[in-house]
N, C-alpha and C positions, 0 to 999 in steps of 0.2 A: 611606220611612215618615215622615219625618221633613216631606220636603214635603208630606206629604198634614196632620200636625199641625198645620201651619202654617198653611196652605189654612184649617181650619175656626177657626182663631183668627181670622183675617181675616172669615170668613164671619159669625163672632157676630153677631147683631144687623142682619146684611146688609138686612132688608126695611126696616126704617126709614130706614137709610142711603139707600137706591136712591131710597124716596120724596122725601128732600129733596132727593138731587141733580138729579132730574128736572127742576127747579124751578131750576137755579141755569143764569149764564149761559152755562156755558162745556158745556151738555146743549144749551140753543138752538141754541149758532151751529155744531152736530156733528151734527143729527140723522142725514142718510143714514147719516155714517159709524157710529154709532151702529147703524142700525138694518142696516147690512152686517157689523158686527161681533155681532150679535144672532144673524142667519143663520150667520154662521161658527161661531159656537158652538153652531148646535142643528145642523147638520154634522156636526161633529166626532163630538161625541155619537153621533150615528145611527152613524158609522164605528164607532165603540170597540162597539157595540151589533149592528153585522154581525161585525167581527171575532170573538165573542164567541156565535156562534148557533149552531155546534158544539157548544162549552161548554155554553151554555144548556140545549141539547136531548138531552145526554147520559145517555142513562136506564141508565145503568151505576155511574153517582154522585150522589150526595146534594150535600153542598158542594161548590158551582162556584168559590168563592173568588172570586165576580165580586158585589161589593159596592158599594155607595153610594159609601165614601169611594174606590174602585178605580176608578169613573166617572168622579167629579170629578179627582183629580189628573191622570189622564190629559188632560179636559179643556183641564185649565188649561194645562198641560206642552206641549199641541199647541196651544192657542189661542197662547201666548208663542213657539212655531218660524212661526206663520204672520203673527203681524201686529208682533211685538215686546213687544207687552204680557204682563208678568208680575203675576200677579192675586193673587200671592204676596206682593205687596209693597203694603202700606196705601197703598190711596189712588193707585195707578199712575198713572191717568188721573182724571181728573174723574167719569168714569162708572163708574168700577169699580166703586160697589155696583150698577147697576142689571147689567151683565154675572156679577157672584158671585152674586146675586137669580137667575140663569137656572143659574149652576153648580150650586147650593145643589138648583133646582127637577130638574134632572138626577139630581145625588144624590137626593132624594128618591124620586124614583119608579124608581129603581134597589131606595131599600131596601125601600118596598112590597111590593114584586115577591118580596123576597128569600122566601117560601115556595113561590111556584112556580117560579122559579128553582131551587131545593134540593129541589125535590121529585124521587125516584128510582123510578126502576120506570117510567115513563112517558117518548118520545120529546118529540115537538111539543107544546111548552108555548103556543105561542100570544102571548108576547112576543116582537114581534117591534120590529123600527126605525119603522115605520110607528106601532105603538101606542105606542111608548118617546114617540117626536116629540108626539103630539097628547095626550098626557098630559104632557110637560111643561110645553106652550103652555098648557095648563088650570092647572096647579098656576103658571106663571110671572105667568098673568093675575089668580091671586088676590093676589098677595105683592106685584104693581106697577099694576097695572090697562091694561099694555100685554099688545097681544094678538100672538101669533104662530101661525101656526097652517100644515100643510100642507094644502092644499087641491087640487080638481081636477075636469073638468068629469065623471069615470069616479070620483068621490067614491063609498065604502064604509059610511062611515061618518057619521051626519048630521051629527057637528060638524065633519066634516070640507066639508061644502058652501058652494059658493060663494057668498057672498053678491053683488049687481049688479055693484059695482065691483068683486070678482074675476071676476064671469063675462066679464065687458066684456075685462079683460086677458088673460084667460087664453086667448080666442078669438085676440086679437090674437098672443098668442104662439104659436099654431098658424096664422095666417097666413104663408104661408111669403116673402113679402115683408119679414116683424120678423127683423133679425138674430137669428140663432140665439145662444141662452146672454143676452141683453143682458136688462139687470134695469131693470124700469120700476116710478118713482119719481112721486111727485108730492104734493103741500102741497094737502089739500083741507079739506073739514067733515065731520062725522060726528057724527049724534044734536046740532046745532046746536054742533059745538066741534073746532076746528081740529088737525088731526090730519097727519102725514104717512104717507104709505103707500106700503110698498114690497112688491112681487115679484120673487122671484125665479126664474126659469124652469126645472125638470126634467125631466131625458129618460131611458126607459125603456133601463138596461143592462141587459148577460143576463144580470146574479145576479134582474135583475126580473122577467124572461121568465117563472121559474119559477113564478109566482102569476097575471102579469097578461096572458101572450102567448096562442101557440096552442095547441089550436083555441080560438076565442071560446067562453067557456057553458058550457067544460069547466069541473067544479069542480077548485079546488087544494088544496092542505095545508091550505087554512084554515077550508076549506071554502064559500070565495067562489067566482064565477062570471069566469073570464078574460076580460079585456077585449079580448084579441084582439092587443096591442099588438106592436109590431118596434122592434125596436133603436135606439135614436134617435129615437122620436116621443115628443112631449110628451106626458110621466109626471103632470104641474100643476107647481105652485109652492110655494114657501116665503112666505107673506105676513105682514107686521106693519105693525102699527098701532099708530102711537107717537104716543100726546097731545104737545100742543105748545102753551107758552105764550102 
C-alpha cells in the first residue's frame, strides 16, 4: 500500500510533466527506446488484465478488489523487474513523466470500468485486454498527444484499424521472409511533422484461440465472428507514434 501511495504522489500533475519533457533533450536522443518502453508498459498491463479475467467475470461477487490504484502499482512494480526503472522515484529517467502519463492513463480506465467490473449476478462483462489496451491508447493520446494503439489487418473495431503505414507493416510482418517477433522502427512525417514510428509484431496464443481461431465466422463470447486464426500467426501489432522535435 504504501508503494501504490507513493506511485500517485509521483503521478500528481504527471500530464503536464510529460508535455514538457517531450520537448527536452534527453526525450530526442531516446526516442525508440522510449517508444519500446511505452510498449512494454501497455504489455504489462494487458498481462495484469488477463491475469484478472476470472475475477472480472465472476458473477458470484460484487467487489473484485481489482481497482485503478491495483493496476497501476502492479504496473510500475513489473515495469521496474523488466527494464530497471523505478517510476516510484521522481524523475527516474528523463522520460518518466511521459511513461506515469500512460500509468496514470491505465489507472484510469481501470477505474472507469470499476461498475462493470463490481457488477454481480452477471458472467462476461465484456472487459476485456483488447478493450482495456485501446482505451488506454485513447485516454493516453489526450494527456500527451502520442499515439499507441493495437491494431491489425482482422481489426474489430474501427479505431482499432490500420491506417497505410500500418497496413504496409503489418503485411510485411506476415511475410514470412520478416524475421519473426522483429519490431520495425523508422523516423518519418506525419500530417507535415516528423514523427517516429514504431511496431511491434503479435502472434495469436491459445488463451486467443478462444475468441479469434476455429471454425472461422463462428461467433465467440463477445459476440464477434472468429477469424479463423492458429497458434503463432500474426495476431497485428502494438503501434506508436511519437512526435519528435
Amino acid at each position: 500500500m504504501n508503494a501504490t501511495r507513493l506511485s500517485w504522489r509521483v503521478l500528481s500533475g504527471v500530464t503536464a510533466m510529460a508535455l514538457a519533457l517531450s520537448a527536452s533533450p534527453g526525450f530526442a536522443a531516446n526516442e525508440a527506446e522510449v517508444a519500446e518502453h511505452l510498449i512494454d508498459l501497455v504489455k504489462i498491463g494487458r498481462s495484469v488484465m488477463s491475469e484478472q479475467m476470472a475475477n472480472i467475470n465472476d458473477a458470484s461477487k460484487a467487489d473484485k478488489g481489482f481497482t485503478g490504484d491495483y493496476m497501476a502499482a502492479q504496473v510500475i512494480e513489473r515495469f521496474k523487474k523488466k527494464t530497471k526503472i523505478d517510476l516510484r522515484i521522481p524523475n527516474a529517467v528523463p522520460q518518466s513523466g511521459l511513461y506515469l502519463a500512460l500509468v496514470e492513463a491505465e489507472k484510469d480506465v481501470v477505474d472507469e470500468a470499476q461498475p462493470i467490473i463490481n457488477r454481480a449476478g452477471i458472467g462476461f462483462k465484456g472487459f476485456i485486454p483488447a478493450v482495456f489496451a485501446r482505451k488506454t491508447g485513447e485516454h493516453f493520446f489526450k494527456k500527451t498527444g502520442v499515439k499507441l494503439k493495437l491494431t491489425g489487418i482482422d481489426y474489430r473495431n474501427v479505431n482499432n484499424r490500420p491506417d497505410d503505414f500500418e497496413a504496409e507493416v503489418l503485411r510485411m510482418f506476415n511475410d514470412p521472409r520478416h524475421p519473426k517477433g522483429q519490431t520495425y522502427v523508422r523516423n518519418t512525417m506525419l500530417d507535415g511533422k516528423p514523427v517516429l514510428r514504431m511496431m511491434d509484431p503479435e502472434y495469436a496464443g491459445a488463451s486467443c484461440l478462444n475468441c479469434h481461431g476455429t471454425p472461422k465466422g463462428e461467433k465467440d463470447v463477445t459476440g464477434g465472428r472468429k477469424e479463423g486464426w492458429k497458434e503463432g500467426d500474426l495476431a497485428g501489432a502494438i503501434s506508436v507514434v511519437l512526435p519528435l522535435k
